[in-house]
C-alpha positions in Angstrom: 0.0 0.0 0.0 1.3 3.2 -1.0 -1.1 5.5 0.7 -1.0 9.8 -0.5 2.4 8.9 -2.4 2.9 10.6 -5.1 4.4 8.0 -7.3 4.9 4.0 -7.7 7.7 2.4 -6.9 9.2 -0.7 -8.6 10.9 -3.7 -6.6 12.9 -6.3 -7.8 12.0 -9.7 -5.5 13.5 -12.3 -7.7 16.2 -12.9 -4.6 13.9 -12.4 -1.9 14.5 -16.0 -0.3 18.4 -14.7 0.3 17.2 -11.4 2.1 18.4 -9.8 -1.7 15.2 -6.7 -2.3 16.7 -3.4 -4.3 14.3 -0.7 -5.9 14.7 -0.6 -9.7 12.7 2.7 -10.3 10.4 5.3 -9.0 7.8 6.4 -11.1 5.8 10.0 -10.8 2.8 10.4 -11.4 0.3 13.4 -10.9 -1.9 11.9 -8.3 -1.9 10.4 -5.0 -2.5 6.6 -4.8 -4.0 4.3 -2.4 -2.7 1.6 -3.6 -2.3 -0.6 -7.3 -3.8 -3.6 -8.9 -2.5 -5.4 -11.2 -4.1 -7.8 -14.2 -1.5 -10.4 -14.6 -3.6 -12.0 -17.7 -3.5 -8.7 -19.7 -0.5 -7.0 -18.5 -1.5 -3.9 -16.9 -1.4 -2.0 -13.6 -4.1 0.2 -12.5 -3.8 2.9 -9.3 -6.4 3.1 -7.2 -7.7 5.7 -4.2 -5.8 8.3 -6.5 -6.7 12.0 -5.7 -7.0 14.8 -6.7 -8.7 14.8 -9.7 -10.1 11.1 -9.3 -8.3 9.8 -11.7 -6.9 6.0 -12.2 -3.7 5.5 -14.4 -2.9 2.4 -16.5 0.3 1.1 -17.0 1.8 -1.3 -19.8 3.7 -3.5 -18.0 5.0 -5.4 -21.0 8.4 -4.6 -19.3 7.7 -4.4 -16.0 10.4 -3.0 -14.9 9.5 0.0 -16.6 5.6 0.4 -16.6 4.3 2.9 -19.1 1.4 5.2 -19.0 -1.6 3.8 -21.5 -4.3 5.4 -20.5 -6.6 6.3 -17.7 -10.2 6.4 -15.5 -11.6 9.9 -15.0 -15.1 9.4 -14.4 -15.6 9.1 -10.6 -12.8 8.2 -7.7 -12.4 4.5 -7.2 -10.9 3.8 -3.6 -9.5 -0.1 -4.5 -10.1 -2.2 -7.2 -10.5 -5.4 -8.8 -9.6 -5.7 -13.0 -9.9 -8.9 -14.8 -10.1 -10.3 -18.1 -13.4 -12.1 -19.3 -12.4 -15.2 -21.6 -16.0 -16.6 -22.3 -19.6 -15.4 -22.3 -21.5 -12.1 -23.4 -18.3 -10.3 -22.3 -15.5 -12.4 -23.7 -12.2 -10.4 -24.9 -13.6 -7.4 -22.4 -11.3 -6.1 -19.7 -13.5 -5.1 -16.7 -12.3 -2.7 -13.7 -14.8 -3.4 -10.7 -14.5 0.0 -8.1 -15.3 0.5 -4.7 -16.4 4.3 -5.1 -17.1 5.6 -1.8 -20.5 6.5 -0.6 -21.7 6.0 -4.4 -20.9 2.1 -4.1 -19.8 -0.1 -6.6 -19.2 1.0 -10.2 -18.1 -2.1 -13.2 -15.9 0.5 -15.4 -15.0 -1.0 -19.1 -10.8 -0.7 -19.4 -10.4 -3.5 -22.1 -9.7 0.0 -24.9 -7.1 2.3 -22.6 -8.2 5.2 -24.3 -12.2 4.9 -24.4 -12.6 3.6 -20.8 -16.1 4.0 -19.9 -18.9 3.4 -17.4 -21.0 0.4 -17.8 -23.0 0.4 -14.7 -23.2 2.2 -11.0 -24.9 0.5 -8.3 -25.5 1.7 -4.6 -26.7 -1.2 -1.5 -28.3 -0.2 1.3 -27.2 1.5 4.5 -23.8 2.1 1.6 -21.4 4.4 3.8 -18.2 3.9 2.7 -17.8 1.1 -0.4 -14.1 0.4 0.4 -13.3 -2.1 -1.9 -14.8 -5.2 -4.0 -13.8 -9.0 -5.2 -15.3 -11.6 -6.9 -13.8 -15.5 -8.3 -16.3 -16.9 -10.1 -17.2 -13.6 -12.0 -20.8 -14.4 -10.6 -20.6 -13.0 -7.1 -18.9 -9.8 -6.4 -18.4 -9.7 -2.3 -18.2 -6.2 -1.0 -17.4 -4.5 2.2 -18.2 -1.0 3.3 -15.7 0.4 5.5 -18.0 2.7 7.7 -21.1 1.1 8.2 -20.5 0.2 11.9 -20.4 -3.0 11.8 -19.1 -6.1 10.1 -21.0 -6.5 7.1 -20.2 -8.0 3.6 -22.5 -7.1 1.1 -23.3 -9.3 -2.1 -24.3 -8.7 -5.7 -24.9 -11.0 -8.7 -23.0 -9.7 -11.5 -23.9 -11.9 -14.3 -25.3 -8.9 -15.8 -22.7 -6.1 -15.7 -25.1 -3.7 -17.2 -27.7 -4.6 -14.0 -26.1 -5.9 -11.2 -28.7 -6.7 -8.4 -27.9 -6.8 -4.7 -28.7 -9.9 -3.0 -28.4 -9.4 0.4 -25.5 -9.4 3.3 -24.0 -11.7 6.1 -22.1 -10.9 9.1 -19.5 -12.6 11.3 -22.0 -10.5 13.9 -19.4 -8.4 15.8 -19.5 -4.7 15.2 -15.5 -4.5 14.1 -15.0 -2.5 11.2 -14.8 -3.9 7.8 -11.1 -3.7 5.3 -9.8 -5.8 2.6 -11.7 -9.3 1.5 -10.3 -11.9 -0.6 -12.4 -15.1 -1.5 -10.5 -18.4 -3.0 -12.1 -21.7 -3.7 -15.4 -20.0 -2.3 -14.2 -19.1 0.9 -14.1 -15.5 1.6 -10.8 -14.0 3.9 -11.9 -10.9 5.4 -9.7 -8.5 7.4 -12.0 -6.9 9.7 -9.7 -4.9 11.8 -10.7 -5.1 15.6 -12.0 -8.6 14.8 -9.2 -9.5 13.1 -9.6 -12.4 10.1 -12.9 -14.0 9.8 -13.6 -16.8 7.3 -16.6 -17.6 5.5 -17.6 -20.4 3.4 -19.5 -18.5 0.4 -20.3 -21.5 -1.9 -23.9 -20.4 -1.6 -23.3 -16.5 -0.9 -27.0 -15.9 0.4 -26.4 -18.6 3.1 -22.5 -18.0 4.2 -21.4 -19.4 7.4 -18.5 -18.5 9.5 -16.0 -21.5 8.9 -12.9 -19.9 11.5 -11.2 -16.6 12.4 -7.8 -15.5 13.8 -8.0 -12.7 16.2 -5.1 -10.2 15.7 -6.2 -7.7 17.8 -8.2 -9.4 20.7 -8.7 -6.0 22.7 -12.3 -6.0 21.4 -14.5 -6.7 18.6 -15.4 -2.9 18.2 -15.2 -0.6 15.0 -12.3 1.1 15.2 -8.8 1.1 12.4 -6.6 -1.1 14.7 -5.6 -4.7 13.6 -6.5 -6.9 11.0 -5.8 -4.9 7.6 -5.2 -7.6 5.0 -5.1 -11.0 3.8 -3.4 -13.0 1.1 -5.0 -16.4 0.6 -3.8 -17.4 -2.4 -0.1 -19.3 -1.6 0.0 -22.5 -3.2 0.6 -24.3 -0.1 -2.4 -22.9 1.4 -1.0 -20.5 4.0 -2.7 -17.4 4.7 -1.3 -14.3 6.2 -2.5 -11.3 7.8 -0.8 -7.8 8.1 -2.0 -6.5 11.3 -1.4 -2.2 12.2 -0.5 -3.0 15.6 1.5 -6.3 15.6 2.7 -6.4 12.4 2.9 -9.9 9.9 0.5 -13.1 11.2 1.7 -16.6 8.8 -1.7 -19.1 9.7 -2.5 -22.5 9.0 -6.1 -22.6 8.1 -6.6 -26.0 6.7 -8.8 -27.2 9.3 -11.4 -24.6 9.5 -11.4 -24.8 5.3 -11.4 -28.5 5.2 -14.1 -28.3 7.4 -16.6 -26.7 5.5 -20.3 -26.2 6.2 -23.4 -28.6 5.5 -26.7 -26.9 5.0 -30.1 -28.4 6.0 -33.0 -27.3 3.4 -36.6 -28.3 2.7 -37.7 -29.2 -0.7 -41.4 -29.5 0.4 -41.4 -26.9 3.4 -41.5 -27.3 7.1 -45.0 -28.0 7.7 -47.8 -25.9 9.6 -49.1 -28.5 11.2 -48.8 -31.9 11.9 -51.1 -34.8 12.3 -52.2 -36.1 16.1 -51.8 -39.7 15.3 -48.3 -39.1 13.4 -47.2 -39.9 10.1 -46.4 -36.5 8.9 -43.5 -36.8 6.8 -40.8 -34.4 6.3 -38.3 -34.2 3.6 -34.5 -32.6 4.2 -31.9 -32.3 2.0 -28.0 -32.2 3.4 -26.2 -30.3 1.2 -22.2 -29.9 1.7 -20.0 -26.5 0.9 -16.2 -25.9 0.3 -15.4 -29.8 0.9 -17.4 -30.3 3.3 -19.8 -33.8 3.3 -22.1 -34.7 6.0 -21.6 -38.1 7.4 -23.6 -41.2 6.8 -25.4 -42.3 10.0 -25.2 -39.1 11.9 -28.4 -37.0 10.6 -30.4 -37.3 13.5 -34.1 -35.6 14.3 -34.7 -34.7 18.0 -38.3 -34.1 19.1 -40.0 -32.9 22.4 -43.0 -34.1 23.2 -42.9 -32.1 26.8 -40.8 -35.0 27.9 -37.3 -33.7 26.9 -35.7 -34.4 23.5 -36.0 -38.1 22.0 -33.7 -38.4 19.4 -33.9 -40.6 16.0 -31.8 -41.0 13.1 -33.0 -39.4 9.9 -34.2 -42.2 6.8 -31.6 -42.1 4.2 -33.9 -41.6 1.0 -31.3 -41.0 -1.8 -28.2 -38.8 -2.6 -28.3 -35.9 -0.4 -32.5 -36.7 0.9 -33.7 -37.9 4.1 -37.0 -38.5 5.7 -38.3 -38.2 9.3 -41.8 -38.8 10.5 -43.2 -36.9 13.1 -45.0 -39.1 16.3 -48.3 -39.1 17.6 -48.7 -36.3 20.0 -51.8 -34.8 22.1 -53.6 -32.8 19.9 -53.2 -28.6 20.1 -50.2 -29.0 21.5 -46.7 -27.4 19.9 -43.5 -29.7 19.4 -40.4 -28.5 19.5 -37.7 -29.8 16.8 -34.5 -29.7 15.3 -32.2 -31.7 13.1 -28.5 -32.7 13.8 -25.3 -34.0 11.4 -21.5 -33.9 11.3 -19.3 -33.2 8.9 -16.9 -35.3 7.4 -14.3 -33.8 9.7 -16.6 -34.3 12.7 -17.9 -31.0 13.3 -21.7 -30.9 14.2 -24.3 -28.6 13.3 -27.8 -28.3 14.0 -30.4 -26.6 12.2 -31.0 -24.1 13.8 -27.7 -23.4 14.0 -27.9 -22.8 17.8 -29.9 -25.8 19.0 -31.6 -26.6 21.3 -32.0 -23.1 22.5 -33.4 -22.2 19.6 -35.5 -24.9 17.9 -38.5 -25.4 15.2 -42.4 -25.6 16.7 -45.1 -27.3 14.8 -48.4 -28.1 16.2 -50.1 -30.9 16.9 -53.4 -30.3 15.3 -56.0 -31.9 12.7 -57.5 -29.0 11.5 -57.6 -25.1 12.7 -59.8 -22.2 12.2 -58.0 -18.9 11.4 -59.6 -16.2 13.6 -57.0 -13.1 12.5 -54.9 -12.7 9.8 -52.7 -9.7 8.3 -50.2 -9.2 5.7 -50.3 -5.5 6.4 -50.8 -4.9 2.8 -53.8 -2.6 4.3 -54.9 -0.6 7.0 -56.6 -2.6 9.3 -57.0 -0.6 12.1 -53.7 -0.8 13.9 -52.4 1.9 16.7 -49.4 4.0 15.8 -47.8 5.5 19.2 -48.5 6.0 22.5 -49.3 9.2 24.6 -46.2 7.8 26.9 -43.6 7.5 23.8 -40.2 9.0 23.8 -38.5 8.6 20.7 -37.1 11.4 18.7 -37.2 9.4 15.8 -38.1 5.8 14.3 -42.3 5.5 15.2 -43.3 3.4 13.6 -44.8 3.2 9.9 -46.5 1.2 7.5 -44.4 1.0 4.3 -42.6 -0.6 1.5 -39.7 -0.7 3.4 -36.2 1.4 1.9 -33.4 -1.3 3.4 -30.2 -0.6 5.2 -27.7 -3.0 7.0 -30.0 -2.7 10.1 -33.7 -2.7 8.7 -35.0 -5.2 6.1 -35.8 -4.4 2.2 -38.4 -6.9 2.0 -41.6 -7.3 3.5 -41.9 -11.0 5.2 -45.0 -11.8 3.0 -44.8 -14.2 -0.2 -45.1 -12.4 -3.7 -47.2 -10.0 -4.2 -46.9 -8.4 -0.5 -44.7 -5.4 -0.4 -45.7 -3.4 3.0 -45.0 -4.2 6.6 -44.7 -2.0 9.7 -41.1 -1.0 10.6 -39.0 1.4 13.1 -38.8 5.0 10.7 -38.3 5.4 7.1 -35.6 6.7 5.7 -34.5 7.6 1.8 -33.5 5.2 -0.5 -29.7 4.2 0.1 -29.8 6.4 3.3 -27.5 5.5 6.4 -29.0 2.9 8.8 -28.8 6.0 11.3 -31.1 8.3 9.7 -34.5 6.9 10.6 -33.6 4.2 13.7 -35.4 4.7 17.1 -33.6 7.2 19.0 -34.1 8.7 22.4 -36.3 6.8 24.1 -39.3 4.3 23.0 -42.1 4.0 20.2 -45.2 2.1 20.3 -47.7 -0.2 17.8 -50.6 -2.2 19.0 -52.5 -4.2 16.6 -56.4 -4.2 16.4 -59.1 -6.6 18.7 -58.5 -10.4 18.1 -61.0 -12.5 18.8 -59.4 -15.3 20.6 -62.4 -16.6 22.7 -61.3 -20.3 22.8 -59.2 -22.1 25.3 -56.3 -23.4 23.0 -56.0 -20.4 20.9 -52.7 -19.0 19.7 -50.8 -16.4 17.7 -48.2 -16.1 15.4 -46.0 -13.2 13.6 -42.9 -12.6 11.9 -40.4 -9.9 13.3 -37.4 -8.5 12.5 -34.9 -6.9 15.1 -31.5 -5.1 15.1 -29.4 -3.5 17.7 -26.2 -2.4 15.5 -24.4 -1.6 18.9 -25.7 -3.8 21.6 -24.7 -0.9 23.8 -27.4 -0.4 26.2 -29.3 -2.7 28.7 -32.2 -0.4 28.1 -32.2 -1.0 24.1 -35.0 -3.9 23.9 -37.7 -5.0 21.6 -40.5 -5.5 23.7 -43.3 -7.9 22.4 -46.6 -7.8 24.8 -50.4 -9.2 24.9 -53.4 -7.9 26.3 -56.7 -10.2 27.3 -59.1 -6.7 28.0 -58.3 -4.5 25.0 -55.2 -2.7 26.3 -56.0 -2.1 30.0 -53.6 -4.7 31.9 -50.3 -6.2 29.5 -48.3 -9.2 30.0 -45.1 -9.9 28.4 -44.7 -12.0 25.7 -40.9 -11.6 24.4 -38.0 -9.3 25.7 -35.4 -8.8 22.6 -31.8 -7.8 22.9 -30.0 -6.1 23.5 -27.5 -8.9 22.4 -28.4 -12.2 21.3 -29.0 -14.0 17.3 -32.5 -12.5 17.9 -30.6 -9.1 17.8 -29.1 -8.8 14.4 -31.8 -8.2 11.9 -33.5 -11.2 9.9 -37.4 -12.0 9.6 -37.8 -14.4 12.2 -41.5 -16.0 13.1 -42.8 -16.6 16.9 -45.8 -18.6 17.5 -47.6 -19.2 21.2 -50.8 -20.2 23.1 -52.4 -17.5 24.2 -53.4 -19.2 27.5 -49.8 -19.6 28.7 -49.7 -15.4 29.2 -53.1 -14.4 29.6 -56.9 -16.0 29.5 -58.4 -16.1 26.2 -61.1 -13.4 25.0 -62.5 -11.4 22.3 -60.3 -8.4 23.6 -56.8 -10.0 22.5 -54.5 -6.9 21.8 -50.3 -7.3 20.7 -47.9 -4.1 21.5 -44.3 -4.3 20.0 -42.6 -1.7 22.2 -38.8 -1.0 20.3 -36.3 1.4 22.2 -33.1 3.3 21.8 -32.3 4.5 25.6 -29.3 6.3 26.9 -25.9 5.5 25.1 -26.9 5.7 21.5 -27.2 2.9 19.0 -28.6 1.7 15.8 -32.4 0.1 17.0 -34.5 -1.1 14.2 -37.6 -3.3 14.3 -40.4 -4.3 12.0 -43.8 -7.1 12.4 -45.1 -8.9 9.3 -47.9 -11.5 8.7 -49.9 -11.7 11.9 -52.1 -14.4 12.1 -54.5 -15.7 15.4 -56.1 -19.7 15.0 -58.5 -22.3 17.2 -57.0 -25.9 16.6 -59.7 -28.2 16.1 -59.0 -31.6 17.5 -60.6 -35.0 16.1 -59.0 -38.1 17.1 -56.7 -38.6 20.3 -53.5 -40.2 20.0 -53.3 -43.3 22.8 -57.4 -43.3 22.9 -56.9 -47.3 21.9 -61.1 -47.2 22.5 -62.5 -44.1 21.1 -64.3 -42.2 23.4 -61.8 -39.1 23.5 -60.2 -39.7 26.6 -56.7 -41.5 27.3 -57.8 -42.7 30.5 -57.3 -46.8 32.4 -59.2 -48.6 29.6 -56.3 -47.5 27.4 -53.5 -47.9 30.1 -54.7 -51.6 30.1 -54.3 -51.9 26.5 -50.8 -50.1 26.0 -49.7 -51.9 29.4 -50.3 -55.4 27.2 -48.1 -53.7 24.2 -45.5 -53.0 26.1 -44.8 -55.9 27.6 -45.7 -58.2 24.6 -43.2 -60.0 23.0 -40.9 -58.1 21.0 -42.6 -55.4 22.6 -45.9 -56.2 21.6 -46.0 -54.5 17.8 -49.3 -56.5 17.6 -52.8 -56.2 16.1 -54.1 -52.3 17.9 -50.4 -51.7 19.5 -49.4 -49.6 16.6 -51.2 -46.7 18.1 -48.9 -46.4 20.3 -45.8 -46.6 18.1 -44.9 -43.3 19.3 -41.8 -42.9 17.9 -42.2 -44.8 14.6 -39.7 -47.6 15.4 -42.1 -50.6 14.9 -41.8 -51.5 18.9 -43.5 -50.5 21.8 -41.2 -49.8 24.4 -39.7 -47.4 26.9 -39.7 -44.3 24.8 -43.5 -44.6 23.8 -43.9 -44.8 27.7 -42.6 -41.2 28.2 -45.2 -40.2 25.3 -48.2 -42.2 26.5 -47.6 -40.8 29.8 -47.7 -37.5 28.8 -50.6 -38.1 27.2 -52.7 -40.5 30.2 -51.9 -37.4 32.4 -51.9 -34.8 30.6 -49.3 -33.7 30.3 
């Protein structure tokens, strides 16, 4: 990095195993550069970060020991850059320049004539502060990271069209450090990220990238700040990557483990269902998919369940290739089951989907048919309650809108095509900072209409979305309450934040009975409460897709005589299939094959019991 030189230096490093470096020559030029890039398949160096008069300069480097000027980039400043040579496709025999420019973001400049460089698009992202620099391998994804935005986000665009890239998203190691230079080789991405030193993520599928290992250089803190971590190189044939660190200078790591390790992903063809089926049977398809060498191993994809008994855990069918099936048991009707799936990797790491179970797990309920009582997509005014006569915020009430995104508050409505509008914490221009319209100074308000929720098992679901950029304050909470008498008296549903994986943005859905908070009625209320108190921070909150239903129950699991009870009579009967031989798998005792094994035994006890006493 030559940072404000005026000039570019050449080095000779032929005999830089012997300790032998000499300059060859120093070369003026008329502008300050940040640093140079250089395409090694056409032969040409490019300055970048080069001020005043934002202009890049191209060098022939046919004898590079004596680059010579060919030409230049005048049409907006480009802080670092990427320049390579497309061989195949719409754009084969074009040399492309991609630029971080600034607060504009990232510009895809045209450099294969020197003379006639030109613009072929300019594309901002939200929340864009600083676009600090860009890369991309497979000339699909460009990976970008903004050096300002407060917190450590890389930002992704599909660039198979250069004339329309489209943003896809962002993912985070979740620290607030403060992004620098990313690299990405064999779909891993190496990000220097200063405070939080070098953080690696396996990218295979960009829009689901996973933190596969880090080195800490600076381990002070994970704050933003321009200490540590400033660069990686990843790209050393024996797989070494180092790290230039500010304070502490050059970092040599083996990575092989964490990039031999890889990530699996769990997906679901078919969905996770709604609901499931009281007597079991409902089947559920996953797919195991494996990224940057990563394989999941045969025999450990396991399903675990809770019943209310604690987990029971089952290994997943083996359907074909990367499919497996599970089946979900018999379980008392209206009640919710808690789920989750487990594998390892090849190299024996596990993983759970969710990625942090079992504290955080999948629900499904138990239930043969429901009646929806309340639903809203927010697509229309419905009669919701904006504020409160006790509020404090400055700024950030909340609105009902097409959302404008920014690293903190979503883009996207949570509700399938065509829904566009949901409620969220301020509006604020498109491609404004994330601090321009977040809660500040104190607390704003939304209460939904009435629900009529008169029914004993009735519950409630939504989707919300909550971020806390700086995780700074006790005080800064999402607060998610219910009423039973229209508003009068409130009982707490959820307390969000300020730190946690519900506290970094991302629509996430919560579903509960109503009766474990408060006694049904037809005065149901909801309040989301979203603060910003004392130290300031970036708060931001939204609620999508609302829905109240009544289960309806039919059949009872473990009634082995019909009459809508599990009471003696069927103790009797599930007493004599459990203690059958080979556990009693007989003519009736499949009702209470609990856990689909083809034997009545000790586990379909724990469920049985929960179901003779209610539990």
């Amino acid at each position: 990095d030559v940072c404000n030189a005026v000039g570019i230096q050449v080095v000779d490093l032929s005999d830089v195993d012997n300790g032998n470096v000499s300059l060859i020559r120093t070369i003026s030029t008329p502008v300050r550069n940040h640093n140079v890039a250089v395409n090694v398949d056409s032969g040409y160096l490019y300055t970048a970060g080069s001020s005043p008069g934002a202009t890049t300069v191209i060098y022939d480097l046919a004898d590079p020991t004596d680059p010579v000027p060919a030409g230049t980039w005048t049409g907006s400043y480009e802080h670092d850059v990427q320049v390579v040579s497309y061989t195949n496709g719409p754009y084969a025999g074009r040399e492309i320049m991609f630029g971080g420019s600034e607060g504009s973001g990232v510009d895809i400049i045209d450099v294969t004539d020197k003379n006639n460089t030109f613009l072929i698009s300019g594309t901002s992202y939200p929340g864009v502060q600083y676009c600090h620099q860009v890369w991309t391998e497979d000339l699909k994804y460009l990976f970008v990271d903004d050096e300002l935005d407060n917190i450590s986000r890389t930002s992704v665009f599909d660039i198979t069209s250069l004339e329309n890239p489209v943003y896809l998203g962002d993912f985070t190691s979740g620290t607030g450090a403060t992004d620098h230079n990313l690299y990405v080789h064999n779909d891993v991405v190496f990000e220097a990220n200063y405070h939080s030193g070098m953080r690696m993520f396996c990218a295979a599928n960009p829009m689901d990238a996973a933190q596969v290992g880090w080195f800490d250089s600076y381990p002070e803190n994970d704050s933003g700040g321009f200490n540590g971590a400033w660069s990686t190189y990843p790209y050393f044939p024996s797989g070494t990557v180092i790290v230039s660190d500010i304070n502490r200078g050059l970092f040599v790591l083996d990575v092989s483990d964490a990039t031999s390790n890889g990530v699996i992903g769990f997906s679901y063809p078919g969905g996770r269902p709604a609901a499931v089926d009281p007597q079991g049977g409902t089947e559920l398809i996953v797919d195991i998919a494996g990224f940057c060498g990563a394989t999941a191993q045969p025999g450990t994809i396991m399903f675990h369940y809770d019943l209310g008994e604690g987990f029971v855990t089952v290994p997943a069918d083996h359907i074909s290739g990367n499919s497996y099936r599970v089946v979900f048991p018999p379980a008392v009707c209206g009640e919710s089951i808690a789920y989750y799936f487990s594998a390892e990797t090849s190299a024996g790491v596990p993983v759970t989907d969710p990625i942090d179970a079992p504290a955080s797990t999948y629900e499904v309920l138990s239930v043969a048919d429901f009646t929806t009582e309340f639903e809203d997509d927010l697509e229309a005014d419905t009669g919701w309650v904006i504020g409160d006569p006790n509020d404090t915020a400055s700024t950030g009430e909340w609105v009902r809108v097409d959302p404008n995104g920014t690293a903190a508050q979503p883009e996207n409505d949570h509700s399938p095509d065509p829904g566009t509008h949901c409620f969220v914490t301020g509006q604020g221009p498109v491609g404004g900072g994330q601090g321009v319209a977040d809660v500040d100074g104190g607390f704003t308000t939304l209460t939904t209409p009435l629900i009529d929720l008169d029914a004993p098992d009735a519950r409630i679901a939504y989707w919300r979305w909550y971020s806390n950029a700086e995780n700074g304050n006790d005080d800064d909470v999402f607060l998610i309450d219910i009423s039973k008498d229209g508003g009068v008296n409130w009982t707490n549903v959820e307390t969000l934040g300020p730190t946690g994986p519900d506290s970094v943005g991302g629509w996430i859905r919560h579903e509960f009975a109503v009766a474990d908070f408060v006694t049904p009625s037809d005065q149901i209320r909801l309040r989301f409460i979203a603060a910003d108190e004392g130290l300031a921070s970036i708060v931001e909150a939204a609620v999508d897709d609302i829905l109240g239903v009544i289960p309806a129950c039919a059949d009872v699991p473990g009634d082995s005589d019909g009459d809508g009870d599990v009471d003696l009579l069927d103790y009797s009967v599930f007493f004599q299939c459990v203690s059958g031989p080979g556990g009693g798998i007989g003519v009736g005792c499949d009702l209470f094959d609990f856990d689909i094994d083809l034997d009545v035994d000790k586990i379909d006890f724990a469920a049985f019991q929960a179901l003779f006493t209610g539990g």
